[in-house]
C-alpha positions, -999 to 999 in steps of 0.1 A, spaced: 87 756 595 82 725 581 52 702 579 53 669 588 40 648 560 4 635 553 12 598 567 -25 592 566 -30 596 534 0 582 519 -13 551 536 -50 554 525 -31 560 489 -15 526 496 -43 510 512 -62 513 477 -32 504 456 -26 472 476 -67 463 473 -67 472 432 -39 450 434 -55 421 451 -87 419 426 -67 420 395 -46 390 412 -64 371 433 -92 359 397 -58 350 380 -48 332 410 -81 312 410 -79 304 373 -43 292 380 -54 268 405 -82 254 385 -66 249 354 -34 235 371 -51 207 391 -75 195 363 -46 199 339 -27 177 369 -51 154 370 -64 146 338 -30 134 325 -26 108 349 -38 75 340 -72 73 360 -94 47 367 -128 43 356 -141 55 393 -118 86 389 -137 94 354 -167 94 371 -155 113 400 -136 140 384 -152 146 349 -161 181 339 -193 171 339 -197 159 378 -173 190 384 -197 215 368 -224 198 386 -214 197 419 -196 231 415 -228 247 409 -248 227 437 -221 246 460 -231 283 445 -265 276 448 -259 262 485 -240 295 490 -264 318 476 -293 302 493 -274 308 526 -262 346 522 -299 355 507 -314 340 544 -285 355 559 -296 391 543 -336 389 542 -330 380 583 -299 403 596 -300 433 575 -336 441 589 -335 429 623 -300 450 627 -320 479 619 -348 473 643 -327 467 668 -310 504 667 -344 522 667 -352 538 700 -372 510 722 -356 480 704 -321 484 716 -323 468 746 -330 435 728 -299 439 709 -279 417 734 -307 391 728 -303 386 696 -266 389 693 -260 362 720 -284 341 700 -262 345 661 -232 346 687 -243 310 696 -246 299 659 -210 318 652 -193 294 681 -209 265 679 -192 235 653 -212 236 620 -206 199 617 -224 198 647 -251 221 637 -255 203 608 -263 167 625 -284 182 654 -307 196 624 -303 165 608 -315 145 637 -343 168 647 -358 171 610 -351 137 608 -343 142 566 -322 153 546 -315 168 516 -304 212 500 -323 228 526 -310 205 559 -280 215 545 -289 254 539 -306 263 572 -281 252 599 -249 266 583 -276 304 576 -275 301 612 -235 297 611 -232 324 590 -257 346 606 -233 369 628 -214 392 609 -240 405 590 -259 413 620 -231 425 642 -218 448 610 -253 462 601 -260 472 642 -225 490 640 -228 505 610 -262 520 621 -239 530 659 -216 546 639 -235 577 620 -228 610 630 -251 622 653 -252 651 635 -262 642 601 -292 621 615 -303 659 634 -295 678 605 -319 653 585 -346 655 609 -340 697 615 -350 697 571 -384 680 580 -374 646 572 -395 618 592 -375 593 611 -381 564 578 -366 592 554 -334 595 577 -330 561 578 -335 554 541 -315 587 527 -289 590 555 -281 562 580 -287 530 558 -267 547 530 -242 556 560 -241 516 574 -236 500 542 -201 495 541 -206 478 573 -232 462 560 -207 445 528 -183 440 552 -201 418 572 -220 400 544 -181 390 526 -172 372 562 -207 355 560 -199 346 523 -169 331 535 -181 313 563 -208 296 540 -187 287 509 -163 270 534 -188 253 557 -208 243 521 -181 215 521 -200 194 549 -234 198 534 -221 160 515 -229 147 553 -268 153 546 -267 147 507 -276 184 500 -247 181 474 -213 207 469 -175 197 461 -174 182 496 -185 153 483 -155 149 463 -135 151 490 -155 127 510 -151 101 481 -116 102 482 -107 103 515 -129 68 516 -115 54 485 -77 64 497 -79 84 463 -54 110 465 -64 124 427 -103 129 435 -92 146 472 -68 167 457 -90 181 429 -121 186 456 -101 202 481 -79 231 453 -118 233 437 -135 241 468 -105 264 480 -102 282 446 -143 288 449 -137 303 481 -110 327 466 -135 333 437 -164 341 466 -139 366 489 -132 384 453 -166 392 448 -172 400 481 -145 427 477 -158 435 445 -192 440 463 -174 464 491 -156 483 461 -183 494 440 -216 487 459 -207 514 487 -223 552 486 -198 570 459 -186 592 488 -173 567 514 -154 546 488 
């Protein structure tokens, strides 16, 4: 009698070909991009606003105002979701769980841009951190959502085979079910990394800095050169930000779940 064939792991096999695949690619892909629009733009004949705009050195600048915008964001994000996720699946805490999830829900669906000018117009300043706390907020869900399902979905058994060895309930968390939830946990954190390297854009609106304002100045300016380069930079850093994300869930997951 013959046995029908192991579909499922032919297309786990594939899965992890097709994923090895996209993280040798997708760095070259971002390295193409770059290189092709400054290349691009740098042998046209620009004018002296279009030097100032698009020099390495404004690029370098405002490139790295957008990484530190991003960190800033997915460090809040961490420090806030990663441990209230966990309280909220310890016995007596879950019933709050809908709480707090309709509250990062609210963050998730509501417009950053609009985030950003109500916190504008309450804090009445501006500046990195007007820009940081409203899109944390944005960015807030996944992580939180991931780490309270990652916690939901531990076997039952391994958490009463921890405790039947004498462990206390912190030991089973920190040995078996947060080891268990991190892949969750990385999942959710790429999204929020995402989310903030794309919303990072509109942080120009309260001068906390980022390749938006590149864009912004040519959109004004009707300078197609300057958009053009701020728009492929800012999509290319986003590529560059999902890539380590993935790298994150590749090699920062317990050995035996990867």
């Amino acid at each position: 009698m013959e046995t029908a064939p192991d579909l499922s792991g032919k297309e786990r096999s594939a899965a992890k070909r097709a994923d090895r695949i996209r993280l040798l690619a997708q760095p070259l892909l971002v390295a193409i991009l770059v290189a092709g629009v400054l290349l691009w733009a740098f042998s046209r004949d620009l004018t002296a606003t279009q030097q100032g705009s698009i020099s390495l050195s404004n690029i370098a600048t405002l490139t790295w105002q957008h990484i530190l915008i991003t960190i800033a964001v997915v460090l809040i994000v961490v420090v806030i979701a990663v441990p209230l996720g966990t309280l909220l699946t310890r016995p007596g805490y879950t019933r709050l769980a809908p709480f707090f999830v309709g509250i990062a829900n609210v963050g998730a669906a509501a417009p950053a841009i609009g985030l950003l000018v109500l916190f504008y117009l309450a804090t009445r300043t501006t500046g990195f951190w007007i820009g940081v706390l409203p899109i944390a907020f944005y960015s807030l869900l996944p992580v939180l959502r991931n780490t309270i399902l990652g916690y939901q979905e531990v076997d039952r058994t391994l958490i009463d085979a921890g405790r039947g060895q004498g462990m206390s309930p912190m030991t089973v968390l920190r040995r078996v079910e947060f080891p268990m939830a991190v892949p969750y946990i990385l999942a959710g954190l790429r999204t929020s990394l995402v989310l903030a390297v794309g919303t990072a854009t509109l942080c120009f609106l309260v001068s906390a800095g980022g390749l938006g304002i590149l864009i912004d100045t040519g959109y004004k300016l009707r300078d197609n050169v300057t958009l053009v380069v701020g728009a492929v930079l800012a999509v290319s850093l986003a590529l560059l930000i999902d890539w380590v994300g993935a790298l994150a869930e590749q090699f920062l997951g317990p050995k035996g779940l990867r």
